[in-house]
C-alpha positions in Angstrom: 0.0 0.0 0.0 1.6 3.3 -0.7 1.6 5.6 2.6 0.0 8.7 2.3 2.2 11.9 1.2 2.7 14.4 3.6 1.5 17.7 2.8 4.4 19.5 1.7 6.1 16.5 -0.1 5.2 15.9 -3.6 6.2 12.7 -5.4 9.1 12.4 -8.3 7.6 12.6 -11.4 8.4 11.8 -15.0 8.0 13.1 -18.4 8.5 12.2 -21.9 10.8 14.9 -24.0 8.0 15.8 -26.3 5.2 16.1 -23.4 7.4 18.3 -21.6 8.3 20.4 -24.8 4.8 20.6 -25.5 3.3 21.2 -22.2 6.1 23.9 -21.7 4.7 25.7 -24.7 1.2 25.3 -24.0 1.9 26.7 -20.3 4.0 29.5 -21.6 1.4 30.6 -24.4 -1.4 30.6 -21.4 1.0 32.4 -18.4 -0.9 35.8 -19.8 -3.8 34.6 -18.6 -2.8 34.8 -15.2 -4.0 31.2 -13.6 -3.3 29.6 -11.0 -3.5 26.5 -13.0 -1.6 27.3 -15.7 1.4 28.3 -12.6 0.2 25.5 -10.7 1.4 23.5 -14.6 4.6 25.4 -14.6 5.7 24.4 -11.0 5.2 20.4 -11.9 6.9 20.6 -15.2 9.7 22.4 -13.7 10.1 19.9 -11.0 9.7 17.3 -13.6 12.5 14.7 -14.6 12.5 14.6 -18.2 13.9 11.5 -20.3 13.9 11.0 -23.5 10.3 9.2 -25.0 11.5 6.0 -25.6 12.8 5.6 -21.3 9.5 6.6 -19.7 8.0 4.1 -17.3 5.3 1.9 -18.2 2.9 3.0 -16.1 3.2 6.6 -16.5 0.6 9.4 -16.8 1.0 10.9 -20.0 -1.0 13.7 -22.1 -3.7 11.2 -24.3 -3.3 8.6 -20.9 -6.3 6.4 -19.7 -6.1 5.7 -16.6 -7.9 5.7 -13.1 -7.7 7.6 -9.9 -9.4 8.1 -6.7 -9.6 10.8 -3.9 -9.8 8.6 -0.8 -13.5 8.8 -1.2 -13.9 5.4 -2.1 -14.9 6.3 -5.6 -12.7 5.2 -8.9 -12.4 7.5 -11.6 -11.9 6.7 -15.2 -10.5 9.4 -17.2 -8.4 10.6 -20.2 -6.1 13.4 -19.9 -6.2 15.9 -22.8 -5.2 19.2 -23.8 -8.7 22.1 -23.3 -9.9 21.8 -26.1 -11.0 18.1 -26.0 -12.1 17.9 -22.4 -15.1 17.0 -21.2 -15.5 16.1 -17.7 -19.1 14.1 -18.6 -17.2 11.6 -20.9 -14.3 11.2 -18.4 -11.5 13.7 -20.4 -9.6 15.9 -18.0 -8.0 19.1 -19.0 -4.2 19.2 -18.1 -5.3 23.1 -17.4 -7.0 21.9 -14.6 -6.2 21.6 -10.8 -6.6 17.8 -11.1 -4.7 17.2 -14.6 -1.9 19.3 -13.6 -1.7 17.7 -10.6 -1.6 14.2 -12.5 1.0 14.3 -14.9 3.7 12.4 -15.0 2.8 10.3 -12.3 2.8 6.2 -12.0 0.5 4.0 -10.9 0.4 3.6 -7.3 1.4 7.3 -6.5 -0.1 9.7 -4.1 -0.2 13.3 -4.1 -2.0 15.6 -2.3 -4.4 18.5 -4.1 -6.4 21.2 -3.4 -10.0 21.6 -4.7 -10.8 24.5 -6.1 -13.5 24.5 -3.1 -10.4 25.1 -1.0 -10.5 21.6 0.3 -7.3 19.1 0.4 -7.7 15.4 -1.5 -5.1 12.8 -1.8 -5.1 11.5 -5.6 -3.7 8.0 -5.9 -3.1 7.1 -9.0 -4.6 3.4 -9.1 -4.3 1.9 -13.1 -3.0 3.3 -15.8 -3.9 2.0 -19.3 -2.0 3.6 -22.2 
């Protein structure tokens, strides 16, 4: 069973090359905006390792990954994370421009991470299957 993370430790994650050179973009392009998201995106790919495509985990939370996830509640989630423009929380495809996706990237199955609602209150996401 993977121990719950404490609140100011955050996992190691992992990124393919190209995700991180396109998430970098996409972040960059949207730091006008002034989110919190999109800085909430910029502080996980900067504490991201990157490898090169080929060396990424199986396992591994990915932009396009299916995969599942719950928030301690007892409930699993099936989802799909995707860039805006193709989300769509009713048919289970996250936004990496949200809280949740930004906070889900690059992460393996079996990881924990703790994340704050945009209610204010604190979850712990753990990662549970990931598909492709």
């Amino acid at each position: 069973m993977n121990p719950q993370p404490k609140e100011d430790c955050k996992p190691e994650i992992i990124l393919a090359q190209t995700d991180y050179d396109c998430l970098s973009g996409f972040a960059e392009f949207h730091a006008r905006d002034a989110s919190d998201v999109v800085d909430e995106l910029l502080t996980e790919l900067d504490r991201a390792k990157i490898v090169p495509d080929h060396q990424v985990p199986a396992k591994t939370i990915r932009m396009g990954s299916v995969f599942a996830f719950h928030t301690g509640d007892g409930k699993e989630r099936d989802v799909t994370l995707v860039f805006p423009a193709k989300a769509d929380i009713a048919a289970g495809r996250i936004s990496i421009l949200t809280p949740i996706g930004a906070a889900l990237i690059g992460l393996t199955e079996g990881q924990s991470i703790n994340w704050m609602a945009r209610d204010g209150q604190r979850h712990v996401l753990t990662v549970t299957r990931v598909d492709a």
